[in-house]
N, C-alpha and C positions, 0 to 999 in steps of 0.2 A: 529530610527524612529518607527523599527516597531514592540517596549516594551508599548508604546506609542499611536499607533492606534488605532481609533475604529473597523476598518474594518483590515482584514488580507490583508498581501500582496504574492504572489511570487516573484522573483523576476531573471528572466530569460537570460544571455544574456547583461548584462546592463540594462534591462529595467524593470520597477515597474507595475505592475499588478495585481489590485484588484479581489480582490474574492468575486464570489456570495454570495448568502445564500444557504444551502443545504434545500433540501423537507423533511418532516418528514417520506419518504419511504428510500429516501437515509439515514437519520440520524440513520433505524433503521436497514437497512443493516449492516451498519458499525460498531453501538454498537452487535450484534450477531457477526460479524465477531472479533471482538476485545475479547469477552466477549470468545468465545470459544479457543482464540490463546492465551490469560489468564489463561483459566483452562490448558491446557494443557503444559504453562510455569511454571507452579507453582515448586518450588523446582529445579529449573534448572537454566543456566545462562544467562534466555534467559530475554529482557527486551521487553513488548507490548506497543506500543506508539500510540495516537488516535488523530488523526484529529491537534493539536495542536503544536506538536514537528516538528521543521523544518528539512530536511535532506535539507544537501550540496551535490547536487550531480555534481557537478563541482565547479570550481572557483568562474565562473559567474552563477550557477544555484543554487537557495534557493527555496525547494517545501516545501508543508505541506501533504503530503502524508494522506489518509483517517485511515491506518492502517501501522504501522511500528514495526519489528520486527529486535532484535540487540542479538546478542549472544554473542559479542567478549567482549574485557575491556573496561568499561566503559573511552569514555572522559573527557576533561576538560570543555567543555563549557555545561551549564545545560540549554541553550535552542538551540542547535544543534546535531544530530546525523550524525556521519560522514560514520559510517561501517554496513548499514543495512544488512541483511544478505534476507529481505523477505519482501517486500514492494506491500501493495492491494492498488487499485485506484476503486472507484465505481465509471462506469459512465453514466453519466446522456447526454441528446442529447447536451446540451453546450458546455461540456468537453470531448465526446469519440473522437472528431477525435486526441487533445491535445493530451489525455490518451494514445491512437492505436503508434501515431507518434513521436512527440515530445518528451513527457515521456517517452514512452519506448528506443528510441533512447539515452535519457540521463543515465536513470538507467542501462542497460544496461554493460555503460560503468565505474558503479562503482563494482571495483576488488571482495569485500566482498558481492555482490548481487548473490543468487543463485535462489531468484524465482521471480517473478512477476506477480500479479493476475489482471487480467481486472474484474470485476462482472458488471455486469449487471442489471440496475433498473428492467428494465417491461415485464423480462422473468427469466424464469431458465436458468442461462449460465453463466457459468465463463472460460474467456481464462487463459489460465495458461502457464507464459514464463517460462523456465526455464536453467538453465544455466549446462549442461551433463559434465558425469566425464573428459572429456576432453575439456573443456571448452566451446564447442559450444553452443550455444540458438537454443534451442526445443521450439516448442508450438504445446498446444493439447487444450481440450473443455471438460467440463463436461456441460449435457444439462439434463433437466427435472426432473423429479422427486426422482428418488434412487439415484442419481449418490453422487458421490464426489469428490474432489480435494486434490492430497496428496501433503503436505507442508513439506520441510524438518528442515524450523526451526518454532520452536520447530516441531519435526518429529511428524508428526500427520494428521488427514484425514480430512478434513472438508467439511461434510457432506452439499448439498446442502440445505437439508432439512432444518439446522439451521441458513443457511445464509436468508433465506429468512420465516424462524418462525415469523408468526405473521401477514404475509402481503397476 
């Protein structure tokens, strides 16, 4: 059905759930955020996936994640990713309790996830989950203007500055 639709779906739990439209604030979050975990994938085995690639993050859970990033071998299915390794969510007042709860609750419990970014539309802020050499989930905050958020895949800084260029 959903090769097929005009509108995207998730699909959660059993159940089908259409998605908004993104704001052209949130569209350009996500392309900066894509744009720079590109450059810094370049020559590596690392794959950046945008807005369009579903991850399964359970059985019954099918997202589309804002930014998705995969390091391992590649799959068989070419519109699913199974083994994200770094998955960003921008969110917007619709989607943060979703993104805070639910999302993170699911990603969480996928084996190959080692970080997860919250960003934020209508400030400098990105939470940053992440998963420590002994498997626990950490979270910290990068806030305002110099800061940055270090990502381990592809290993690199991203700079607050460029997540929110332009806006």
């Amino acid at each position: 059905m959903e090769e097929t639709a005009t509108v995207r779906h998730e699909y959660v739990g059993g159940m089908v759930h259409a998605m908004v439209g993104a704001t052209k604030r949130h569209n350009r979050i996500v392309g900066n955020v894509y744009a720079h975990l590109l450059t810094a994938s370049r020559g590596g085995p690392c794959r950046v996936y945008v807005e369009t690639v579903k991850l399964r993050a359970a059985e019954d859970t099918i997202y589309y994640p804002d930014v998705m990033v995969a390091c391992g071998p590649e799959g068989d299915d070419p519109l699913v990713e199974h083994e994200p390794c770094l998955v960003v969510e921008v969110a917007s007042s619709s989607t943060e309790s979703i993104d805070r709860r639910e999302k993170m609750l699911a990603y969480r419990k996928i084996p190959t996830l080692r970080a997860y970014l919250i960003v934020a539309q209508d400030e400098r802020r990105v939470e940053r989950h992440w998963r420590g050499e002994s498997g626990e989930w950490r979270q910290g905050e990068a806030v305002g203007e110099g800061g940055f958020v270090p990502v381990p895949c592809p290993e690199t800084k991203l700079p607050l500055a460029e997540i929110y260029e332009g806006l």
